[in-house]
VEXDREN-287270 format. One line per 2 residues: number of its first residue (from 1); their letters; for each residue x, y, z of C-alpha. Coordinates in steps of 0.001 Angstrom, whole numbers, padded with zeros to 6 digits. Each point is the difference from the previous one (the first is absolute). Example, Ala and Ser with C-alpha at 12.3 -4.5 7.8 and 13.67 -1.06 7.14 Angstrom:
% residues 2
1) AS) 012300:-004500:007800  001370:003440:-000660
//
This chain:
% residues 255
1) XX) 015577:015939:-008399  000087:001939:003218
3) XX) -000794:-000597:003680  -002769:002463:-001003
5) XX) -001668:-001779:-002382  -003556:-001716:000104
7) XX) 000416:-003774:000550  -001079:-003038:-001477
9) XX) -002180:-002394:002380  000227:-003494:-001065
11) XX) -002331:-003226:001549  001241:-003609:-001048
13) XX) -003382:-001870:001026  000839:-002960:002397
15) XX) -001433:-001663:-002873  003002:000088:-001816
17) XX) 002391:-000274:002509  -001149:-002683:001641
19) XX) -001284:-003507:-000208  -003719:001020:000917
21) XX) -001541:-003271:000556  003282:-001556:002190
23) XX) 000099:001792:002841  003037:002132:000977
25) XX) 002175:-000641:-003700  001641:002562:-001532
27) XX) -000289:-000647:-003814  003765:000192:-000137
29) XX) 000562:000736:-003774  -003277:003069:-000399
31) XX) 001870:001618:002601  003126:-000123:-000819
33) XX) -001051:001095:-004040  -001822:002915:001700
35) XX) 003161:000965:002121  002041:-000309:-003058
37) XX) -002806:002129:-001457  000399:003005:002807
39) XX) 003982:000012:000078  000007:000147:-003980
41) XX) -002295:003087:000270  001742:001677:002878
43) XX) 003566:-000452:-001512  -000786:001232:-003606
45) XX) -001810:003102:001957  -003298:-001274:-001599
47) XX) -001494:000518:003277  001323:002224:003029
49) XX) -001755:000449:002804  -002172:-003584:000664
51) XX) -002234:-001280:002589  -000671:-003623:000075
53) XX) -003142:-001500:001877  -000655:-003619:-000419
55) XX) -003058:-002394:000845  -000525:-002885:002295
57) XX) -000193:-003130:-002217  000129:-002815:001838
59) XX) 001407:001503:002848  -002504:002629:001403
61) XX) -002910:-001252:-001622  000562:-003276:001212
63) XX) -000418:000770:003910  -002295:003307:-000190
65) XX) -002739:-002779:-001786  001009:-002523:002409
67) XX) -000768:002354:002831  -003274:000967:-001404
69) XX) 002350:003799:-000631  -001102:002339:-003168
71) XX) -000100:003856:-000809  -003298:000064:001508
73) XX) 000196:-003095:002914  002725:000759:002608
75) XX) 001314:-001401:002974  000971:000582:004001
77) XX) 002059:-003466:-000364  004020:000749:000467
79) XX) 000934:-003195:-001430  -002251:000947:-002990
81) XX) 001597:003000:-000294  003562:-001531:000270
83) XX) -000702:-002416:-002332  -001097:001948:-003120
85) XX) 003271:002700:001075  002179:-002396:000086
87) XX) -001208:-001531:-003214  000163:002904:-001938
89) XX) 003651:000946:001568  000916:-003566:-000601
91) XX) -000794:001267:-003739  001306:002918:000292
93) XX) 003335:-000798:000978  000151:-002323:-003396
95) XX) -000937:002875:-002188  003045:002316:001735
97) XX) 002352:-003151:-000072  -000789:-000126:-004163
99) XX) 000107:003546:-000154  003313:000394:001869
101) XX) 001950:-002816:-002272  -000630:002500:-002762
103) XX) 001302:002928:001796  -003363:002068:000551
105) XX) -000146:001924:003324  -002771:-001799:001067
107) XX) -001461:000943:003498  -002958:-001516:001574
109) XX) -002873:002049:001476  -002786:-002247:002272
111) XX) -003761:001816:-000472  -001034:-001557:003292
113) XX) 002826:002230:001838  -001529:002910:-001486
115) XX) -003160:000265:-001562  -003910:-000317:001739
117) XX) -003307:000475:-000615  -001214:002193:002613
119) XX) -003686:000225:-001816  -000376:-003548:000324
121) XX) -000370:-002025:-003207  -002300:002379:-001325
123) XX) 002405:002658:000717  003140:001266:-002196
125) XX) 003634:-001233:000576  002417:001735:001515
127) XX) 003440:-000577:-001221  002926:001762:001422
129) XX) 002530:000723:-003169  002557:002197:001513
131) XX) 002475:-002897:000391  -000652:-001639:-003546
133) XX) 000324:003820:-001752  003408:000412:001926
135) XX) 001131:-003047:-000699  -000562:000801:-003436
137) XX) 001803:002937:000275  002798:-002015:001301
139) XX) 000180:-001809:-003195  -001625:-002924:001785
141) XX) -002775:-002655:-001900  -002359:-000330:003075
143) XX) -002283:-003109:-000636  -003371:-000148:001549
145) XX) -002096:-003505:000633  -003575:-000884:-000092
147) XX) -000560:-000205:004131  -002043:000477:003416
149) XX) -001239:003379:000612  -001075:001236:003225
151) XX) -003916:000914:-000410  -002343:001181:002560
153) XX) -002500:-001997:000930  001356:-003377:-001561
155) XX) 003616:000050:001557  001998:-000845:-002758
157) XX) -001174:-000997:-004034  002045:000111:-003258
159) XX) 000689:002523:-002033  001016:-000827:-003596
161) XX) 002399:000835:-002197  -002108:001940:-001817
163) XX) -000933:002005:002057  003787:000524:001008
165) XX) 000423:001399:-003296  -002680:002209:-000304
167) XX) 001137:001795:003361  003555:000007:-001273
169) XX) -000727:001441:-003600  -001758:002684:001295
171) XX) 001651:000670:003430  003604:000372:-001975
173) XX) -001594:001469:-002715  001000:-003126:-002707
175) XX) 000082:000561:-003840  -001100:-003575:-000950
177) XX) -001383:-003086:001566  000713:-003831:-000851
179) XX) -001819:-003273:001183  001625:-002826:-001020
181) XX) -002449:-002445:000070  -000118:-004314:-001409
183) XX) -001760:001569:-002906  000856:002177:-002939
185) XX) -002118:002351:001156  -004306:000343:000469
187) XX) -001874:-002470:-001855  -003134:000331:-001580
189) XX) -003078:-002732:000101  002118:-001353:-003029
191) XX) 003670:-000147:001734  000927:002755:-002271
193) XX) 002134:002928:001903  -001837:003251:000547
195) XX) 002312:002662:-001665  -000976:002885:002463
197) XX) -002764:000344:002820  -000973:003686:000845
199) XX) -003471:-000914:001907  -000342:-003372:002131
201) XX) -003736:-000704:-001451  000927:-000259:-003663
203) XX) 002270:-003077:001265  -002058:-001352:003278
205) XX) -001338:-002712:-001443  003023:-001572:-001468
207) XX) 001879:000055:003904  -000480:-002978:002025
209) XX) 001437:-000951:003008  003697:-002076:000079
211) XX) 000051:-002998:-000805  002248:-000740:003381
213) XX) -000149:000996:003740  000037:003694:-000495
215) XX) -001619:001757:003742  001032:003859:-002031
217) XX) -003039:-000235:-002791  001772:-001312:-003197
219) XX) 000127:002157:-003514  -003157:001779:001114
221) XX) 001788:001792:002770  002761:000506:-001840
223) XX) -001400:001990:-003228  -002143:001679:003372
225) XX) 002715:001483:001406  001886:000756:-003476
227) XX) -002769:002080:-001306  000492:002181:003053
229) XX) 003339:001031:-000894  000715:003234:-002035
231) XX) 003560:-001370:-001156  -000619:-002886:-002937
233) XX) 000505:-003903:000891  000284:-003041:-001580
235) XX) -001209:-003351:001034  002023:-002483:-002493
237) XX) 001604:-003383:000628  003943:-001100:000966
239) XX) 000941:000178:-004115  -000975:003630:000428
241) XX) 002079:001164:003191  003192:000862:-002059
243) XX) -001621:002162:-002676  -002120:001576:002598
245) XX) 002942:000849:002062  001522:001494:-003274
247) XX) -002906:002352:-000218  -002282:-002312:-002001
249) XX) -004048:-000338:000790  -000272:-003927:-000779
251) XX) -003266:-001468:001165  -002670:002390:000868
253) XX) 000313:003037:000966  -001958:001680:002291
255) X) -001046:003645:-000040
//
């Protein structure tokens, strides 16, 4: 691997990470499995260049739904604002701390410091990536959060992980995509996983919404935004992080 080399963007939904239905708790053993995960991968030179982005859990989702806060609902409230930012850097700093006891250069990088939506919610988001891309460069692991985003005409909503991704996989130009999600992957009508997805209406009926607080859109906007993506992703569950990260596709993959 080189510093020239496409990199792999990885999402651990706050799902997994986190205790979704007690607010603010870290699910202490996912995380640390899925750090163990990433430092295997990095020290074997499975993977090389990585970008992490993680989701809210029961940190950001918590206070954006408790201040009425969504992709589409914003807010002119500071305290609002402060509260799901600090949430999600309250988060944050676990996933570095887990990352860091492992060795992995783990750096954070805070969306609502750099990204907007100067459309409006309608409108496309702009996210800087000059800083993540050098600090990839720099051998670095920059991780990215679920977070506010400023957006004209609401003041400040969320912008999901998912999104994150997207942006990131094609903004650095990423050879494969991974969602870690609390499933093994999408489930059909029958809880069967979907081996690969290559349109979104041969699978729209068997998406519903999460089953927890979830202001970001659930596994609909997920396989959205993954069908957008020319590089290949998977959407599997935690027992599939390590053989993804070793160049597996467990779960579904989507094309």
């Amino acid at each position: 691997m080189t510093a020239d080399d496409p990199p792999l963007v990885l999402k651990l939904g706050g799902s997994v990470i986190t205790e979704k239905d007690r607010p603010e708790t870290v699910d202490e053993p996912a995380l640390a499995a899925a750090a163990d995960a990433i430092a295997d991968a990095l020290d074997s030179g499975a993977v090389g260049r990585l970008v992490v982005v993680h989701g809210g859990g029961s940190f950001g989702h918590h206070h954006a739904s408790e201040h009425g806060v969504s992709t589409t609902t914003g807010t002119r409230d500071p305290g609002a604002v402060s509260d799901v930012h600090g949430a999600m850097a309250t988060l944050n700093r676990a996933v570095l701390a887990a990352l860091h006891d492992r060795d992995v250069p783990a750096v954070p990088v805070h969306p609502l410091s750099l990204a907007a939506r100067p459309g409006g919610t309608d409108g496309d988001l702009d996210l800087p990536l000059s800083s993540t891309a050098t600090l990839l460069g720099e051998g670095f692991v920059p991780v990215l959060h679920g977070d506010g985003v400023a957006t004209a005409g609401e003041g400040v909503t969320v912008v999901s992980g998912d999104e994150l991704v997207v942006e990131l996989a094609v903004g650095l130009g990423a050879d494969r995509v991974g969602v870690c999600s609390t499933v093994p992957g999408v489930l059909d009508d029958d809880g069967s996983v979907i081996p690969t997805i290559d349109d979104f209406e041969s699978v729209a009926d068997a998406l519903g919404a999460s089953d927890t607080t979830d202001v970001s859109g659930g596994m609909t906007a997920k396989v959205r935004a993954l069908l957008a993506l020319d590089a290949p992703a998977s959407v599997f569950g935690p027992d599939g992080l390590e053989a993804f990260l070793r160049g597996g596709t467990p779960g579904t993959r989507i094309d």
